[in-house]
C-alpha positions in Angstrom: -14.9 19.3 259.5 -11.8 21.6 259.3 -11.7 25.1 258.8 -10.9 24.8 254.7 -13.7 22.8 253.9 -15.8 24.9 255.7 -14.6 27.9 253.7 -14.6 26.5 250.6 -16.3 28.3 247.9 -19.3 26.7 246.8 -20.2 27.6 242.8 -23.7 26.5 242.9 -27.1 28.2 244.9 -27.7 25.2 247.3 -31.6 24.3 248.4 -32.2 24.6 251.5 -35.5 23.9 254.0 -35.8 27.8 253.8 -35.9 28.2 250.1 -39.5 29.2 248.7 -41.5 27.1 246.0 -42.8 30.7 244.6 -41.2 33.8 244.5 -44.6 35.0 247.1 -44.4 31.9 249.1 -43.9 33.2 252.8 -43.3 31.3 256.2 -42.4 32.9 259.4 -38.9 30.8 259.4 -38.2 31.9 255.7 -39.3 35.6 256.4 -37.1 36.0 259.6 -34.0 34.1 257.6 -34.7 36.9 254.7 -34.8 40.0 256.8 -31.5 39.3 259.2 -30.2 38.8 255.8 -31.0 42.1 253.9 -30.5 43.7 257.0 -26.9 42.2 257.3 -26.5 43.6 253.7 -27.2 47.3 254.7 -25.1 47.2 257.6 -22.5 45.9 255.4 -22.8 48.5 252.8 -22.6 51.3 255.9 -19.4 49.7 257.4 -17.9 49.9 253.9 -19.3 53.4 253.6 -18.3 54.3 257.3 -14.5 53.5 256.9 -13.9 56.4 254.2 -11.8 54.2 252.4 -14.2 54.2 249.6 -17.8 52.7 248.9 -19.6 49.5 246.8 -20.4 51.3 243.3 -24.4 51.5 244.0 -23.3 52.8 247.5 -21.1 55.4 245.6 -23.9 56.8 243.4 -26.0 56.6 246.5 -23.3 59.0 248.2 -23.1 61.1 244.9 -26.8 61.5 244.9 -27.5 62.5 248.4 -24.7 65.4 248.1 -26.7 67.2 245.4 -30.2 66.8 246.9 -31.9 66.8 250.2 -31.8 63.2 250.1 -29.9 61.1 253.3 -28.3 58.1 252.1 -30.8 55.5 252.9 -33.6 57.9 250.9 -31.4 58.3 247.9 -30.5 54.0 247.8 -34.0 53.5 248.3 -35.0 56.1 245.4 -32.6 54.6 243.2 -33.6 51.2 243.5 -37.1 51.9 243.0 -35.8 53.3 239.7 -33.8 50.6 239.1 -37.0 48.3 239.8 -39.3 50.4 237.2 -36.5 49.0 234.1 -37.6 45.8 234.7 -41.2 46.7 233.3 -39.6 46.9 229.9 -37.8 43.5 230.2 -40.5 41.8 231.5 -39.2 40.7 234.7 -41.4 40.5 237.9 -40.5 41.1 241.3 -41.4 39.0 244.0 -41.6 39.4 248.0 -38.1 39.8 248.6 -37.3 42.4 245.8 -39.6 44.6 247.5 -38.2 43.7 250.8 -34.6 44.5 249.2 -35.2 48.0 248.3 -37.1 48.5 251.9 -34.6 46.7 254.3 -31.2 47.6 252.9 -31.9 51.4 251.9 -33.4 51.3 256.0 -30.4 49.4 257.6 -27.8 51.3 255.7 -29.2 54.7 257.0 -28.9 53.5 260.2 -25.5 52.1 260.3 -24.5 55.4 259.0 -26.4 57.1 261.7 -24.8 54.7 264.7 -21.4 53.5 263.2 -18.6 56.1 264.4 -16.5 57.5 261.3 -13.2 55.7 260.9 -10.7 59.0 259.7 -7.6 58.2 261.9 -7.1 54.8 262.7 -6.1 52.5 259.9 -6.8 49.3 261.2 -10.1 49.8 262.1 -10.5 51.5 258.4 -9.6 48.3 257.3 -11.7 46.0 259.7 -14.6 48.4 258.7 -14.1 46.7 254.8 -13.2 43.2 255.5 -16.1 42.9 257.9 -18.2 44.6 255.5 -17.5 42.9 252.5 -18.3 39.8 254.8 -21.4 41.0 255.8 -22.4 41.7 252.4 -21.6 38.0 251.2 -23.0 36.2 254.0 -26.2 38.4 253.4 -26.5 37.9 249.8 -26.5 33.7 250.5 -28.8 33.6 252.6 -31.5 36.1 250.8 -30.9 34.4 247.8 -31.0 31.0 248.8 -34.9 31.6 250.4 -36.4 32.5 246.8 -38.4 35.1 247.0 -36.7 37.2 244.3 -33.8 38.9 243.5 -32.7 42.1 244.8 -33.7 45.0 241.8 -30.1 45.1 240.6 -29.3 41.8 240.2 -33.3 41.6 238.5 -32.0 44.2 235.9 -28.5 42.5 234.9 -30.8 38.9 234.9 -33.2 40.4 232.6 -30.8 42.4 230.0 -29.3 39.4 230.0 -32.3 37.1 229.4 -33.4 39.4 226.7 -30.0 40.0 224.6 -28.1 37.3 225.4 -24.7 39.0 226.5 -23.4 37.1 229.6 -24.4 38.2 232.5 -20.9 39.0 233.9 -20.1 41.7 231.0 -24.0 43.0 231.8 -23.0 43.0 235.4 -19.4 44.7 234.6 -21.2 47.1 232.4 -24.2 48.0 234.8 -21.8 48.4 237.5 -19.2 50.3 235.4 -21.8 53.7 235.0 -23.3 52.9 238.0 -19.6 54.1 239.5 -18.4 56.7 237.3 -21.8 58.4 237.4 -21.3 58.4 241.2 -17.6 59.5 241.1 -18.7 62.2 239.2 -21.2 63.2 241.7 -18.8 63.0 244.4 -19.2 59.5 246.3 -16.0 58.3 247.5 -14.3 55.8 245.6 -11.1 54.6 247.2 -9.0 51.3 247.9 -11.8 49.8 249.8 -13.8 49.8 246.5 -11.3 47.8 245.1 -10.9 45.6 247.7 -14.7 45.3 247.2 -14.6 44.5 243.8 -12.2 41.2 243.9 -13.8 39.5 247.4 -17.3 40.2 247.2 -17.5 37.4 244.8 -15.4 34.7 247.0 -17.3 36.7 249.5 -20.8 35.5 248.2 -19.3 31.8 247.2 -17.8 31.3 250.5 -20.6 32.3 252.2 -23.1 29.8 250.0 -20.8 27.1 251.4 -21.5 28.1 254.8 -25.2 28.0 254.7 -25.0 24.7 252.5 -22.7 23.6 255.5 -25.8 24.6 257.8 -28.3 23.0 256.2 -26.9 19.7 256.1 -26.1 20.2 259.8 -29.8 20.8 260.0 -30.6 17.9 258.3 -28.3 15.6 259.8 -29.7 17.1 263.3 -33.4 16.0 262.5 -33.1 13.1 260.7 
């Protein structure tokens, strides 16, 4: 297999030997596969923050937050998600074991790869690596917590269910969501810069690539035990 089929974005959420029958359906294998990948996500979200060259836009109104209150940055993503969490009572959504997981892991992992990460102010490069790997992170993270089942992150919940419920597509719910998610951070002082641009046009190849990657794995998995 060469290097561009193996990077080929895949548009679909493969099944996989990992992925849950019920959004509470735990084994050790599908636990482990869940946590290394949320806790890929926070790092990711910290390398991105780390750089300075400008957050995601949750990890924005994270910052924004946590410079008007007492509030670290993993406290204040981990308050805001539980927020986020409490509209999906009104669209009748329900969480399963790895939205709770989601709001636990990442808010934990990104305070500490703020807390160990060195600050990036003078060399660009590394800046730059900071975002690329980041953004990477961040995809490879979200295949493989999505593809074991157990529930969607609390954002990604919320866009599903305004969707579900009014029928507007869920990439202008997702653009919209996001859209005051950012300014109301901006306005609060998180850092908004070229890395969240760069941020907004990968993280989607980011996320399909990285789909094709675990599909990639499982078939190697297969093929290996069959």
């Amino acid at each position: 297999m060469n290097l561009k089929t193996l990077l080929r974005p895949h548009k679909t959420i493969p099944k996989t030997s990992w992925t849950a029958t019920s959004q509470w359906s735990l084994s050790l294998p599908r636990f482990l596969i869940l946590i290394i990948g949320l806790s890929f996500f926070g790092f990711g979200e910290a390398l991105l923050i780390q750089s300075t060259l400008g957050n995601a836009p949750w990890s924005v109104l994270s910052q924004g937050i946590s410079k008007h209150t007492p509030l670290s940055l993993g406290w204040s993503t981990l308050l805001i998600s539980t927020l986020v969490l409490l509209g999906w009572i009104p669209l009748k959504q329900r969480p399963g074991f790895g939205t709770i997981a989601n709001i636990v892991v990442i808010a934990f992992t990104l305070q500490i790869g703020t807390d160990f990460f060195p600050i990036q102010h003078h060399t660009m490069w590394i800046r730059f690596l900071y975002v690329f790997v980041g953004i990477a992170f961040i995809g490879l993270a979200s295949a493989f917590y999505i593809t074991c089942g157990l529930g969607p992150g609390p954002r990604d919940g919320l866009m599903t269910g305004i969707h579900r419920v009014t029928g507007i597509r869920v990439g202008r719910v997702r653009l919209a969501i996001e859209s005051i998610v950012f300014s109301i951070g901006w306005a609060c002082g998180g850092r908004v810069g070229i890395g969240t641009l760069l941020f907004a046009l990968l993280i989607g190849n980011s996320v399909a690539i990285s789909l094709g990657l675990v599909r990639h794995l499982e078939d190697a998995i297969q093929h290996r035990w069959s």
